[in-house]
SETORDREN-426780 format. One record per residue (C-alpha): x, y negated, z; residue in three letters. Coordinates in steps of 0.001 Angstrom, whole numbers, always signed. Example, Ala and Ser with C-alpha at 12.3 -4.5 7.8 and 13.67 -1.06 7.14 Angstrom:
% SETORDREN-426780
ATOM      px      py      pz residuo
ATOM  +12300   +4500   +7800     ala
ATOM  +13670   +1060   +7140     ser
END
This chain:
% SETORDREN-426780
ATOM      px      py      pz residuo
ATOM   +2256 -181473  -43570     unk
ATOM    -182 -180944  -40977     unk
ATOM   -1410 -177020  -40602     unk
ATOM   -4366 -174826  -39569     unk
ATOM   -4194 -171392  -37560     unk
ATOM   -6588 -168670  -37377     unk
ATOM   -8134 -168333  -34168     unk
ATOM   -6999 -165576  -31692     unk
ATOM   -4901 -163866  -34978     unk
ATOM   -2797 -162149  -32108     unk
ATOM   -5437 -160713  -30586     unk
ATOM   -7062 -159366  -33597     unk
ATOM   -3771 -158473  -35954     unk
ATOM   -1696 -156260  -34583     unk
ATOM   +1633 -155649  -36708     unk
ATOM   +5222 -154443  -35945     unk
ATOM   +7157 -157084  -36432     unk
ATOM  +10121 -154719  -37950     unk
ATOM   +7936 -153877  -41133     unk
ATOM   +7883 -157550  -41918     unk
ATOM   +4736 -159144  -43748     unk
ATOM   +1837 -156462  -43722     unk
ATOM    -365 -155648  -46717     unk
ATOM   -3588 -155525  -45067     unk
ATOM   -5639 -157664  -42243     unk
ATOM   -7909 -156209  -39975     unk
ATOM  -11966 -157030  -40193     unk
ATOM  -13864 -155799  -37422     unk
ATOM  -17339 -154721  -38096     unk
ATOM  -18730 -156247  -34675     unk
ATOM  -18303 -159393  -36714     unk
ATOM  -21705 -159132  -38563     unk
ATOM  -23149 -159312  -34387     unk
ATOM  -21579 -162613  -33890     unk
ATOM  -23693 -165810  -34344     unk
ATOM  -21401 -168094  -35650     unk
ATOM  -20412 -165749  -38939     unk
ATOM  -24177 -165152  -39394     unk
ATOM  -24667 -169100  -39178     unk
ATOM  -22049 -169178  -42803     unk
ATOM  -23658 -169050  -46404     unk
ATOM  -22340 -165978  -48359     unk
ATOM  -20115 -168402  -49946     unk
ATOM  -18544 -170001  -46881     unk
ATOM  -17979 -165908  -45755     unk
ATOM  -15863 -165396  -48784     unk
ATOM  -13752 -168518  -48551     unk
ATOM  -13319 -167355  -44542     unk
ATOM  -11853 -163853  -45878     unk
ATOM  -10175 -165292  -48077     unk
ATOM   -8170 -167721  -45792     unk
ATOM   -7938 -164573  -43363     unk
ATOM   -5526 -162615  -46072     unk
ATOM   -3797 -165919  -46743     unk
ATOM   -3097 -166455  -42856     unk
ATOM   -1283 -162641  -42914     unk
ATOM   +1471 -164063  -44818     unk
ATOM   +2621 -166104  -41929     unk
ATOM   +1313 -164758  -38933     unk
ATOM   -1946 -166875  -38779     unk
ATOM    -460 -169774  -40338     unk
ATOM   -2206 -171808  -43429     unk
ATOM   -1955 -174853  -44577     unk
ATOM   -4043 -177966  -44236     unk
ATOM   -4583 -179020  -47357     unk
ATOM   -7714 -177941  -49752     unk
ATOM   -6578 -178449  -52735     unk
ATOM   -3810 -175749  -51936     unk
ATOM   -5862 -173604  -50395     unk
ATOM   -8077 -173354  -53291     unk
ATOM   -5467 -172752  -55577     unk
ATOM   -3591 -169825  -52981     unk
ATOM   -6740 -167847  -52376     unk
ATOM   -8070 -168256  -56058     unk
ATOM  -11422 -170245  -55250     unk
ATOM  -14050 -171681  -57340     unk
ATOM  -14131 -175097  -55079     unk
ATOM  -12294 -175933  -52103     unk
ATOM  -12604 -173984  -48929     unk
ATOM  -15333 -175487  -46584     unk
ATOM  -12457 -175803  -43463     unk
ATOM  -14267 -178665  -41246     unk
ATOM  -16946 -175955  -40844     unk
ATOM  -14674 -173308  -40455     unk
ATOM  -12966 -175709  -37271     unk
ATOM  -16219 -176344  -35845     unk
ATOM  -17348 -172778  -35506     unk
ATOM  -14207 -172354  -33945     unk
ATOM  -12622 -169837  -36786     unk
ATOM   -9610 -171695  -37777     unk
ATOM   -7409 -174493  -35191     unk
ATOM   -5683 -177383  -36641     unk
ATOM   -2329 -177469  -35572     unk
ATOM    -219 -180900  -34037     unk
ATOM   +3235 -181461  -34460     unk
ATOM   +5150 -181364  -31092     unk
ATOM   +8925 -182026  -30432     unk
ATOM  +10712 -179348  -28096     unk
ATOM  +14331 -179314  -27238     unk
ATOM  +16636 -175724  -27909     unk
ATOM  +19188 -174113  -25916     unk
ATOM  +21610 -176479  -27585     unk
ATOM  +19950 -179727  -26749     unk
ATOM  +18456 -179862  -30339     unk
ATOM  +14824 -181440  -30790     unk
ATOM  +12679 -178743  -32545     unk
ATOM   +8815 -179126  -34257     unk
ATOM   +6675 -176933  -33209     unk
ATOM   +2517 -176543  -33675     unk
ATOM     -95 -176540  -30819     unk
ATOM   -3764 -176094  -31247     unk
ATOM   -5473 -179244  -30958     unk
ATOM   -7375 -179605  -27346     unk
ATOM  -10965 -178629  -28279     unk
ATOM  -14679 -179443  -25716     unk
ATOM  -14851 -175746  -25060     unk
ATOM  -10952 -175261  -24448     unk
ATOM  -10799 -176979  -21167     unk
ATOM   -8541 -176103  -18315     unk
ATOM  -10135 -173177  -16771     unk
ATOM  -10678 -173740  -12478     unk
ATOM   -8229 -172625  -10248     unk
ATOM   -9266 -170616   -7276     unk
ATOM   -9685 -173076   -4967     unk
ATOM  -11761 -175114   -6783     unk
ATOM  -13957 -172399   -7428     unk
ATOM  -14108 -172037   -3869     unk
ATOM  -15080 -175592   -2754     unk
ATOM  -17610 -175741   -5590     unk
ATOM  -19032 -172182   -3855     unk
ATOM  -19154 -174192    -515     unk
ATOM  -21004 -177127   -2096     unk
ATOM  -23579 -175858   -3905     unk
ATOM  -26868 -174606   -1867     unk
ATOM  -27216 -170876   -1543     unk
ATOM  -30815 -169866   -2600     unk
ATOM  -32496 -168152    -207     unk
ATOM  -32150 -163862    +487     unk
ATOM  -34716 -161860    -526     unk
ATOM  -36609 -160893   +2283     unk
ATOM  -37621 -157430   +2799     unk
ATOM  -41695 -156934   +3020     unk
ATOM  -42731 -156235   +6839     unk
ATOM  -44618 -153619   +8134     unk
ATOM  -48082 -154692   +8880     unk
ATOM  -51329 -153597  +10574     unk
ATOM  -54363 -152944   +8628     unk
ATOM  -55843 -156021   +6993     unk
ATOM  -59544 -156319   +8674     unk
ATOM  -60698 -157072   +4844     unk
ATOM  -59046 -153423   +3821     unk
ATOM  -61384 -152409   +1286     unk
ATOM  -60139 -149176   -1369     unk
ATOM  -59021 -150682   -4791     unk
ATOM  -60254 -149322   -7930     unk
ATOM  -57296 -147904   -8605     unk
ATOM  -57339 -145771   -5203     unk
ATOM  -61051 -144395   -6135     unk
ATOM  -59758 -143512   -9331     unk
ATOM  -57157 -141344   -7230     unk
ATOM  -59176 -140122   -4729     unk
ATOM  -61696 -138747   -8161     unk
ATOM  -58231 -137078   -9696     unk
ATOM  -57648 -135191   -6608     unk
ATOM  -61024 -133732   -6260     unk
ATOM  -61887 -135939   -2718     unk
ATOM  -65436 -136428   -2566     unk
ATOM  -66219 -137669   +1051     unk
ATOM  -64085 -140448    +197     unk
ATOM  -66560 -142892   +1816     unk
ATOM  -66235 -140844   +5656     unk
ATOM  -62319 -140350   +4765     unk
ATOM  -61868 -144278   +4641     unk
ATOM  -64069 -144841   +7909     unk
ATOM  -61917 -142400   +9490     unk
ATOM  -58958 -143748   +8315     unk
ATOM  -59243 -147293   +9744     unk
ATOM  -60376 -146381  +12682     unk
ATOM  -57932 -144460  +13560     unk
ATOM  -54809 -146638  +12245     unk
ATOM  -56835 -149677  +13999     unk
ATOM  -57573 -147825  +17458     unk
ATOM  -53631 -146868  +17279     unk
ATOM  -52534 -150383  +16307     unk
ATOM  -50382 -148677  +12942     unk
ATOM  -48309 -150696  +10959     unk
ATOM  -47526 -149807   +7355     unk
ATOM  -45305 -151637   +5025     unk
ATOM  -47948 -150047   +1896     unk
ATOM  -51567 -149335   +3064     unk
ATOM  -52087 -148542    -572     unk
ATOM  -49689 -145768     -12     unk
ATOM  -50646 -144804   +3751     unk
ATOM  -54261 -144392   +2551     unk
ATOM  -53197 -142183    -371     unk
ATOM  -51110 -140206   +1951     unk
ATOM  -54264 -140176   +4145     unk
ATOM  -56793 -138869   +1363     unk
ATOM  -54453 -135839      +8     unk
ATOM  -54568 -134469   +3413     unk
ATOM  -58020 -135014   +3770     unk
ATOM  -58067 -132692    +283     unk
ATOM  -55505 -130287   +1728     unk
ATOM  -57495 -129504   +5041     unk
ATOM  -60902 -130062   +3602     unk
ATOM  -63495 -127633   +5169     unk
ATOM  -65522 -125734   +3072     unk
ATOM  -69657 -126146   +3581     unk
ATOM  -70438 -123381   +5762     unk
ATOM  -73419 -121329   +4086     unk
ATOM  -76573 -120494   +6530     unk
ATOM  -77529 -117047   +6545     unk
ATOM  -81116 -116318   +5142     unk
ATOM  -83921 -115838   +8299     unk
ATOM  -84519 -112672   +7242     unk
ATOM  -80829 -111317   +6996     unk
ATOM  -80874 -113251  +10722     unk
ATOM  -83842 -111487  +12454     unk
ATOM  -82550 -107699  +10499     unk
ATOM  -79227 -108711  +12459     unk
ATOM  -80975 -109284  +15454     unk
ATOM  -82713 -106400  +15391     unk
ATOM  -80258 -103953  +14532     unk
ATOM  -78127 -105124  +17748     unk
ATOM  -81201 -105176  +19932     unk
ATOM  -82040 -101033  +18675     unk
ATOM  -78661 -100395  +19057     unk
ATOM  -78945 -101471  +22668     unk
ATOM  -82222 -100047  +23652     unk
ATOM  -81239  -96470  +22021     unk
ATOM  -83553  -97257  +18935     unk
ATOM  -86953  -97781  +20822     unk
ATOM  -88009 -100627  +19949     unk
ATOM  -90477 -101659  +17064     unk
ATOM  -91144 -105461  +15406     unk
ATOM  -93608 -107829  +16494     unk
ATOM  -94951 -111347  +16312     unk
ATOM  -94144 -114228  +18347     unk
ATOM  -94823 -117929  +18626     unk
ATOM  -91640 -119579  +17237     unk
ATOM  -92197 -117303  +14049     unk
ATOM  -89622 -114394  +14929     unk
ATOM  -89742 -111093  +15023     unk
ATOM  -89014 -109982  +18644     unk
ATOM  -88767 -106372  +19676     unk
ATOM  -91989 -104780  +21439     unk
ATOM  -91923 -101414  +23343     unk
ATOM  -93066  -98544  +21129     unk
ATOM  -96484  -96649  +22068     unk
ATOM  -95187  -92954  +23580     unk
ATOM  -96454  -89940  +21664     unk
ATOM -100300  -89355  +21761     unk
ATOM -101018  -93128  +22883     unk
ATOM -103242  -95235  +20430     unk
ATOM -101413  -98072  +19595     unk
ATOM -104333 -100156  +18849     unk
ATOM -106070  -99598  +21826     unk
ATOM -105754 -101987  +24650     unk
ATOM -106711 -101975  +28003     unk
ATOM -108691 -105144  +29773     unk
ATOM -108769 -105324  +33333     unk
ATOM -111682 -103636  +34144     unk
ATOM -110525 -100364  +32945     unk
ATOM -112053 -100143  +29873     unk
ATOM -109839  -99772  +26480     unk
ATOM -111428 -101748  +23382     unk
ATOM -110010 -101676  +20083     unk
END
């Protein structure tokens, strides 16, 4: 009578083998991740488990025969095992002939040789096949690069240079390619270089100087020019439209008379 085996029941089932046949089998949950149980109809899942506490009896071992298994694991129909082989749950078993210690031919069981159970590649092989097939190419690293003579600010950059505040962005770009240009620069990101270029451009930004009023100009003048002069000095017209100092009539002179040159004073 030909036989089945549960796939990799070692591997799962772990018993000591002085307790003799266990009472329980092992179900991991991972099992509901795995594509091949989730391909089974909730039937075909019960008939599996039930084959599974069957195959604890004898270490993995059922037999290949439906009928029996039907009857052994209390089904309602026979156990759908050519499903069960192809998904690769369950290995049918071939009779082999090995000799003992004494010279005495003994049957054994081997899993059946299976498509996906071929010999895996030595080493070697491994290493010609390396050899053979083409390399693709490295990834090349991205060059530095001098400014492109179309460099024009993205969208995304004058969005940037609004977020930090920047609003002589226009003169800040001018100056920035010429001087990168005039110093032949090269830049693996001019995205990044002209970023770099605009937050200093915030950082060291000059303030608008504001211009005194004229009148708070010509009151400064004239305070430093009386200072100088000991305080003799009075306000007067002029042609550019400043006051200039004018000498101050002495005491008991008529400050709105003046003298022409023939000696007479008019006023």
């Amino acid at each position: 009578m030909s036989l089945l085996k549960i796939r990799n029941w070692e591997t799962w089932q772990t018993y000591r083998k002085d307790r003799g046949t266990p009472p329980w089998i092992k179900i991991y949950r991972r099992l509901l991740l795995d594509p091949q149980w989730n391909t089974l109809t909730d039937a075909q899942k019960g008939q599996l488990v039930s084959l599974w506490v069957l195959a604890g009896d004898r270490n993995g071992i059922i037999p290949d025969d439906t009928r029996m298994l039907r009857k052994l694991c209390q089904l309602d129909s026979d156990p759908d095992v050519s499903t069960f082989i192809s998904l690769g749950f369950i290995d049918r078993l071939m009779a082999t002939k090995k000799r003992n210690r004494d010279n005495q031919e003994v049957k054994t069981c081997q899993p059946l040789p299976r498509q996906s159970d071929a010999p895996e590649k030595s080493r070697e092989e491994k290493r010609r096949e390396e050899e053979i097939a083409p390399r693709g190419a490295p990834e090349k690293t991205k060059r530095a690069t001098q400014l492109p003579p179309d460099f024009k600010p993205s969208q995304a950059l004058l969005d940037f240079a609004w977020k930090i505040g920047l609003e002589a962005v226009v003169k800040e770009t001018e100056a920035f390619e010429d001087y990168h240009r005039s110093k032949g620069s090269t830049f693996k990101d001019w995205d990044a270089a002209w970023r770099t270029w605009m937050r200093n451009a915030k950082k060291f930004e000059r303030k608008p100087y504001a211009k005194p009023a004229e009148s708070d100009k010509i009151r400064k003048n004239l305070e430093t020019l009386r200072d100088f002069a000991g305080g003799s000095i009075r306000e007067g017209p002029c042609e550019d439209g400043f006051a200039l100092p004018q000498p101050r009539p002495e005491p008991g002179e008529n400050s709105g008379m003046v003298r022409d040159p023939e000696g007479f004073e008019r006023g």
